[in-house]
Structures are given as structure tokens and as C-alpha cells.
N, C-alpha and C positions, 0 to 999 in steps of 0.2 A: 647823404644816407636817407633823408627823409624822402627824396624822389621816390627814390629805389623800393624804399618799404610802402610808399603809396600806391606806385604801379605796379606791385606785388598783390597788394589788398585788394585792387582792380580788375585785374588778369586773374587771379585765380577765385574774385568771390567771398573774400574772407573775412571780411567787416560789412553787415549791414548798419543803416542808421537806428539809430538807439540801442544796439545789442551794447548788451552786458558784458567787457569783456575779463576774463579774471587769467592777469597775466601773473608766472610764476617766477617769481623774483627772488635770486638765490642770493642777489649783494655783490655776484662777479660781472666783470665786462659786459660779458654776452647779456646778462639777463636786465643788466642797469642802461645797458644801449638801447635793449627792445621796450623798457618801458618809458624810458622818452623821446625814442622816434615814435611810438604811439601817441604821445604827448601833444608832440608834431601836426601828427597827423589828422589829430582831435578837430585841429582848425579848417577843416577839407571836408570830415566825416563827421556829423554829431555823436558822439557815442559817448559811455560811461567806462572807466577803467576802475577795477579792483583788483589792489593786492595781496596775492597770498604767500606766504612763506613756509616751508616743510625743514623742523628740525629732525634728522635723521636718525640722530643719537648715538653717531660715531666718533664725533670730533671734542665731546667733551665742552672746556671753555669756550674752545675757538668756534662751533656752533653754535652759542649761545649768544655770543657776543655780534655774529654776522645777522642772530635775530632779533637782536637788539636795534643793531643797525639798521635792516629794512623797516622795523616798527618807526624808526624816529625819521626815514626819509617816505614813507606814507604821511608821518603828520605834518610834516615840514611841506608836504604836497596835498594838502589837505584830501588824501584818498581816501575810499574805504580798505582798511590792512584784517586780512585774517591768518593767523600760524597754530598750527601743531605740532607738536611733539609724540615723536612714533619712534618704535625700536625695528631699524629695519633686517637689524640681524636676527634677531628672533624670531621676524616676522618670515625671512625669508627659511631659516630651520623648520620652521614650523610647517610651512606650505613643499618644503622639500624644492626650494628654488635659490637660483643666487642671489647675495645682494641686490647687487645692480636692478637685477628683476623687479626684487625685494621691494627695492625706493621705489620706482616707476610704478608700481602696481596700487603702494600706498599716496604718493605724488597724486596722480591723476583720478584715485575715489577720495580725497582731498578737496581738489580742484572742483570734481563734479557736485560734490556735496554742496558746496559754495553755490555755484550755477543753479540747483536746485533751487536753493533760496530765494537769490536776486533774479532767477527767472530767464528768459530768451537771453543766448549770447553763445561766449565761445570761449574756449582755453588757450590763451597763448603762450608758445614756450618759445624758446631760445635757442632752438637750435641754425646754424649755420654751415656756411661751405664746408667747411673746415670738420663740423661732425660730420655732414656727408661723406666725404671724404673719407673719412674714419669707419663709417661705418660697410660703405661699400670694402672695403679693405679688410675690415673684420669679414663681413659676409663669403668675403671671394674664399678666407683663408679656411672659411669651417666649409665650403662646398655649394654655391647656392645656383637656382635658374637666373631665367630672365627679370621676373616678379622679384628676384631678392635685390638684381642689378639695379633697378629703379632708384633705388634706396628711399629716403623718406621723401615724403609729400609736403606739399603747401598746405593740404589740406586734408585733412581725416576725417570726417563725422566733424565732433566739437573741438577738436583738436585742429591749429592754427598753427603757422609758422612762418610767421612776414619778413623774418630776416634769414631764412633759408638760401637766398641764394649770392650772401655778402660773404666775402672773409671775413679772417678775421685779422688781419691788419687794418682792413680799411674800418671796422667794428673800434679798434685802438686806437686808432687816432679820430675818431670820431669823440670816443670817450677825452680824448687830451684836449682835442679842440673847445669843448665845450665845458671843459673841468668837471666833470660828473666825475662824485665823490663814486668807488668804489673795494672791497674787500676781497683780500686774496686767500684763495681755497688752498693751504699749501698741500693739501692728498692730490691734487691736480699736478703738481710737481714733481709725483714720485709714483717710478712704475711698476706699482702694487696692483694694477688693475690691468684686464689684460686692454682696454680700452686705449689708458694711460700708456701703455707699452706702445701701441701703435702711434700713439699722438705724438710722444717725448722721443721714442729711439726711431720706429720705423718710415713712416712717413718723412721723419728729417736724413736719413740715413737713401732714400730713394732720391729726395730735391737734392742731394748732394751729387750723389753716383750717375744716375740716370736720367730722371727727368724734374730740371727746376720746378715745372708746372704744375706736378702732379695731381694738387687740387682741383684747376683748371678742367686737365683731363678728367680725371675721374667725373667733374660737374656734365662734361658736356657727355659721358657714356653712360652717367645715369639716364639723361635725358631721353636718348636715343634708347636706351633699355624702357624707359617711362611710356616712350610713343608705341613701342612695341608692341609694351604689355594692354597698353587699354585698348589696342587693335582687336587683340587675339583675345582677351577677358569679352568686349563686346560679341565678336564673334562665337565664343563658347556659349555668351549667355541665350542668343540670339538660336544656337543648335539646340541648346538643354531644354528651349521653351518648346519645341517642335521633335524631342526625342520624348520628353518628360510626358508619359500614359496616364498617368494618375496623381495628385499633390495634393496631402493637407498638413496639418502639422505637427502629425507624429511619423509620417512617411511619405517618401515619393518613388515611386516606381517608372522606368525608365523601359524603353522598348527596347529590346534586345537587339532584332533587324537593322534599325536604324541606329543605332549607339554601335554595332558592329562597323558599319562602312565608313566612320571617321577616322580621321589619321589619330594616332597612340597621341600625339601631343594634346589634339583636342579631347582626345576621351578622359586623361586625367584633368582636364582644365573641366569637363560636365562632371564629372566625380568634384570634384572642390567646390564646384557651387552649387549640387546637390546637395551638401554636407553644410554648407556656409547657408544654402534657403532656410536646412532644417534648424541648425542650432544656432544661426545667426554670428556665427565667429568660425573661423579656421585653426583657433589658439592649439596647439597643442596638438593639430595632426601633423606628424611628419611625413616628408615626399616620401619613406617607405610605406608609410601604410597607403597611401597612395596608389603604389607601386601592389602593394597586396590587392585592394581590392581591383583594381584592370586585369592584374593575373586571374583572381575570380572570375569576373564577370567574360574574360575574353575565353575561360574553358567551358562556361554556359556549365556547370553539372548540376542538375535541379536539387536543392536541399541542401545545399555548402552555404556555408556562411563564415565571417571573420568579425572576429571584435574588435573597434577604434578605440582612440580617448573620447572622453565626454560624451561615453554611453551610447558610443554612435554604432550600428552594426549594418555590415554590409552583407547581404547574401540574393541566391536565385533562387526563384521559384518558375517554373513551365519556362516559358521563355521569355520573363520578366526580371528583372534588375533593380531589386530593391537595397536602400537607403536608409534607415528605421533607427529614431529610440530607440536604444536597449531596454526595453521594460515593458513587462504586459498591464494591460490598463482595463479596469474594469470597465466591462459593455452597461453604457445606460442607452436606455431606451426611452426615443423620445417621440412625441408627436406636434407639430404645428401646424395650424389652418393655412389654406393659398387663399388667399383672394385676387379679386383682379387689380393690377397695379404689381411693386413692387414690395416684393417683402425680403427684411436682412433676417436672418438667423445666425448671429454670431452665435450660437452654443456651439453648432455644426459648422462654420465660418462659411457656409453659403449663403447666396442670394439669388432670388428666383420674380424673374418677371413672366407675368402671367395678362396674355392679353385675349381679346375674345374679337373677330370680323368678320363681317360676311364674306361665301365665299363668291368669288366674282368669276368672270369667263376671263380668261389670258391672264388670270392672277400670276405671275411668280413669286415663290416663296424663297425667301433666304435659305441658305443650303449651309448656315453653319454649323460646325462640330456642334455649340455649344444649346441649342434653338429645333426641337420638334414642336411639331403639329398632328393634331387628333379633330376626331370628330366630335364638338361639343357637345350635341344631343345626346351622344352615346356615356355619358356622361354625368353617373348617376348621386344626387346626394353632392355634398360639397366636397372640395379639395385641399388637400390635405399633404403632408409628407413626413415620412419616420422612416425608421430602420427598419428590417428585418426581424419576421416575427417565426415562431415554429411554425410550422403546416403551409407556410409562407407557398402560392400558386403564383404561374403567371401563361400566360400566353403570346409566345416571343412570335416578334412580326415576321409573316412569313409562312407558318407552322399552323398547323389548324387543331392538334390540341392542345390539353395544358402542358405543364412540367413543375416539379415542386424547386421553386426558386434554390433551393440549396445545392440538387443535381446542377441545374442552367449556368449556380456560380464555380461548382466543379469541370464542368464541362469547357466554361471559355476559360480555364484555368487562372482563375481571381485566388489570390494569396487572401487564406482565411483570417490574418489578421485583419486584409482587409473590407472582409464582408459584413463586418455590422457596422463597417461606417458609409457604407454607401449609402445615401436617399432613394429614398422611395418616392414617388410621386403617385397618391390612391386618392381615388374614389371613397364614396360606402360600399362598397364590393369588392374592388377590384385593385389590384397593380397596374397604376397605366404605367410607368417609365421606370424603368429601372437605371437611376440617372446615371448619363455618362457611356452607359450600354442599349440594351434592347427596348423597343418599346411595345408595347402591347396589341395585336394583331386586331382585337375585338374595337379599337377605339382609332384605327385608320381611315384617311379620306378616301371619300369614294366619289360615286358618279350623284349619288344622292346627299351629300353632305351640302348644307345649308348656313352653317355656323363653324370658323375655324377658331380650334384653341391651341394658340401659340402659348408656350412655357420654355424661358431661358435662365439659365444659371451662371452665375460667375463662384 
């Protein structure tokens, strides 16, 4: 077993040396296996193991006593042991979710809290074939895609699982072979749980009738659902980056043109990682609302909109595809000097390189989105960038008079949430760049420009 768990740590990246690793150790098979094939493994990889234990507060003595017992086999292994005591039914009433939820929500801000502490590392849990198994089988039974098919990972964020791809018979006589003291969960017994129902009746009720293997299979359809999905995830992310008009982190707006000539599969896949840029999780959207917003966006009517979870709101404006916070935010207005070099402005999460060259004969200039040029003489007083101000002028390139900046942002039809967060790029005068859009007509190369000013943003 210990091969196994080490060419797992290898292949998928899951132990560095010296990470912190804080393994959750419940006292059963699964969890008393993985923390001493870690043990093992220690001799291969330098690293630190810490144990944590979550009493749940459903079992009464018999949790008590299995937190007793991880406490006295951390000191008996001279480890560091950390346990709490959480009411997970309460907690799950409270939040209006299931137990099961319940633990796992409390379990893993537990675990994190820990890792806080001790610093760089990772959480590892216990799970194996055999949950897999389980869980693709739950998945299949409540409706799921390709992405539910996968089932769990080797690896999540801090979240680890080195004996993921073992049973668990071979998990049991690993445990016999090597006499590891262990505690039995008897709710893992009785199918009170609908987990427990698939573990206890159905899964054995399938290896009887149909197919002995069924583990097996299930391992090897996740896999093939797993290579799928991170085809088609890359793929999506790789359109979103070249569909996506506009991004900062209270919206991103999407081109309508090009988000229309994708196949339906790909467009909810740029919907989910529009949602997952903004809020940084998908928890809690379901594939219907999914399903709502591509019905929006795919009827294009300017001014519709729909409400998600987690304040997420989907709606159109002209022929844009916005993705947006639910909540209006007060406009502050800001100003910061450019100099030559590079400057970060986290308040506005840009960054702006500004460089100054002579101009040369057979010069060419980089032609990217993100990178205009002006003429630097023309270029009055020092530079500067802020928001949008009232009486706000510019003179877009091309055009030989003004226009008051608020008309210019109605006219290319800019969604006025999002017009006081765009940058300006001014002079003592003037609007040279209206970043991301037009630049200003009066500060263009000519036949007579002598000095070029390059200005790029990320």
C-alpha cells in the first residue's frame, strides 16, 4: 500500500517537502490506514504530519471515546493531535443544509483553521475506491453531467486524497497485516443515511446480480469522465478568455457575437467560469440556473435580467452579456500619477506600463489589444489616471471634434454600471485613452512625431 500511496503523491503533486500535512483521522480503517501509509511515506518525503479529530456530537459516548482514542494514538506517535467538538445538527438546521453537509462544512473550516496556524501544507482525508464508487452512484441517482461523473479528485486546492485510488479490502488487510489498533463507527452499519444505503444494500445488491466488479468499473468511468472533463473545462477557459469584453471583480461582460457561435455545451461551461472568476466557487448554482441564464443570453433582449445564488445576477445590455454582483456599490473617485516604468494600482486592480522612445524609420509597433501609442510632445503636464468626472470631454480617434464622454459611453453602448469603473488615462488637459476603448484623436502619431508614448495595462 505504501507503493501505491507514494506513486499517487508523485503523479498527482500532493505532498511537497516540508508541507505541513493535517490528516483527518476519524479512529476507522480508512482514516488509521492513511495515516500510516503517510507514516511510510515520511521516509521518501520529508514532511510533518498533524492530527486532527472532529467530534460531531451525534454519537454520544461512542464519539467520545473514539476521541479519546485518536488523542492517545497521536501521543503514542509522538504527533501534534488537535479535536473539536461541534453540534453538526444544529449547525446543519441552522444553515438550512443536511448533516452530512453539515460535518463536511464544519470538518474542513476545522482542518483549515489548523493549516492556518502550522502554516504551508495540505489536508488529507480518507477517502477511497470504494467512496468513489459511492459517490458516483449517488450522483448518477440524483441526475448529474460529465464534471459530476469524474467524481472526486486526488487533489482539490488544500484538499488531498493519497489513498483514493485503493479499495478497501486491500485498505483491510493492510490494516490486519500490520495490527493498526482501530475503532468501529457502528452508524457506518446501518442504513440511516442515504450514503449508507448505497454502501450497505446497493452496491452489494449490484456485485451480486450484475457486475462483481462494480468498484473497478465505476474507477475506471470516472477516469475517462475526469480526462474529459479537464479537455472541455480547458477548452471553455481558453473561449471565455477571448469571448470575455470586459473583467474586473464585481463583473464581467461577455461579447454577445462570439458567445453566440459556440456549441450550447460550451456556452454553459463560459457561464460557470464567468460565475466561478466572479465569486470564486460554483457552490450552490444549480445546472438549472444555468440553464436560465443561456435561455437569456441566447434571446439577447436588452434590459432582462435573472437572479442566481450568491448574489450572482445575470442579465443584457446593447449586445453585451453581463455576469454581475448583486449589489450597487458606491462610485469613489479616484486619482493616481503614471510615471515612466511600471505602476500596480490594486485599489482599481490595474496595472499600467508606461514607456517613452524615439520614433525611428521602419519602427513597428506591437499591435496588441492591451498597448497604445501617442504622441509624447503632445502631451501636456504629467500623467495621471482616474475615473470619470461630470463635463467629462474627449476627442475619439478619428473624429475632429469633441464629444462629452457620457454621450461616447452611450453611444458604444457601455453598461452604466459599468462607466465609473473604467480608467482614464489624462494629462493636465485632456482624456488621452479611454482605457480598453478609444483613444484620443489630438495625441496620435504623425509624420512629425519625434517621441513615442507607449502605455499598457493588465
Amino acid at each position: 500500500m505504501k507503493e501505491k500511496v507514494l506513486a499517487a503523491i508523485k503523479e498527482y503533486n500532493l505532498i511537497e517537502e516540508n508541507d505541513n500535512i493535517i490528516v483527518g483521522v476519524s479512529g476507522g480503517p480508512d482514516s488509521m490506514a492513511l495515516l500510516y501509509s503517510l507514516l511510510e511515506v515520511q521516509n521518501s518525503i520529508p514532511f510533518n504530519v498533524h492530527i486532527a479529530h472532529v467530534n460531531h456530537g451525534v454519537r454520544g459516548d461512542d464519539a467520545e471515546s473514539d476521541q479519546l482514542f485518536v488523542e492517545r494514538i497521536a501521543k503514542e506517535l509522538n504527533l501534534p493531535y488537535y479535536t473539536k467538538n461541534v453540534d453538526m445538527v444544529g449547525y446543519g438546521k441552522e444553515k438550512g443544509i443536511s448533516s452530512e453537509e453539515a460535518g463536511r462544512e464544519l470538518r474542513y473550516g476545522f482542518f483549515r483553521d489548523i493549516l492556518l496556524k502550522v502554516g504551508k501544507g495540505k489536508i488529507a482525508v480518507a477517502h477511497n475506491k470504494n467512496d468513489q464508487a459511492e459517490t458516483l452512484v449517488m450522483r448518477f441517482l440524483r441526475g448529474t453531467g460529465i464534471d459530476g461523473l469524474k467524481g472526486m479528485e486526488f487533489r482539490v486546492e488544500d484538499i488531498i486524497r493519497p489513498i483514493l485510488g485503493i479499495d478497501r479490502r486491500e485498505i483491510e488487510s493492510y490494516i490486519e497485516k500490520n495490527k493498526i489498533e482501530t475503532v468501529l463507527d457502528k452508524t457506518n452499519l446501518e442504513p440511516i443515511y442515504s450514503r449508507n444505503k448505497v454502501r450497505l444494500e446497493l452496491i452489494p445488491y449490484i456485485e451480486e446480480n450484475f457486475n462483481p466488479n462494480i468498484i473497478n468499473t465505476l474507477w475506471r468511468m470516472s477516469n475517462i469522465a475526469a480526462t474529459d472533463g479537464r479537455f472541455l473545462e480547458e477548452y471553455s477557459k481558453e473561449r471565455f478568455n477571448i469571448i470575455v469584453k470586459n473583467k474586473d471583480k464585481h463583473s464581467i461582460i461577455l461579447e454577445s457575437g462570439k458567445f453566440l457561435k459556440e456549441h450550447k455545451s460550451i456556452q454553459q461551461r463560459i457561464i460557470r467560469v464567468a460565475i466561478e472568476n466572479l465569486n470564486g466557487t460554483l457552490q450552490g448554482i444549480t445546472e438549472t440556473q444555468i440553464n436560465i441564464v443561456l435561455r437569456l443570453f441566447l434571446a439577447l433582449e436588452t434590459g432582462k435580467e435573472v437572479h442566481l445564488s450568491n448574489n450572482i445576477v445575470a442579465k443584457t445590455r446593447y449586445n453585451d452579456l453581463i455576469i454581475a454582483k448583486d449589489h450597487e456599490r458606491d462610485v469613489v473617485k479616484y486619482f493616481y500619477k503614471l510615471g515612466i516604468g511600471e505602476t500596480n494600482l490594486e485599489g482599481i486592480e490595474y496595472s499600467f506600463k508606461v514607456r517613452v522612445f524615439p520614433k525611428e524609420k521602419n519602427l513597428i509597433l506591437d499591435k496588441s489589444k492591451n498597448t497604445r501609442y501617442f504622441d509624447f510632445d503632445m502631451v501636456k503636464g504629467s500623467l495621471g489616471v482616474r475615473n470619470r468626472l461630470d463635463g467629462d470631454r474627449i476627442r475619439p480617434f478619428g473624429m475632429k471634434g469633441t464629444k462629452k464622454l457620457k454621450d461616447y459611453f452611450i453611444d458604444e453602448k457601455i453598461p452604466k454600471e459599468l462607466r465609473d469603473r473604467i480608467p482614464l488615462i489624462v494629462d493636465e488637459e485632456n482624456i488621452i485613452w479611454v482605457v480598453g476603448y478609444r483613444t484620443n484623436d489630438l495625441y496620435k502619431i504623425t509624420e512629425n512625431t519625434k517621441k513615442i508614448l507607449s502605455i499598457s495595462y493588465n
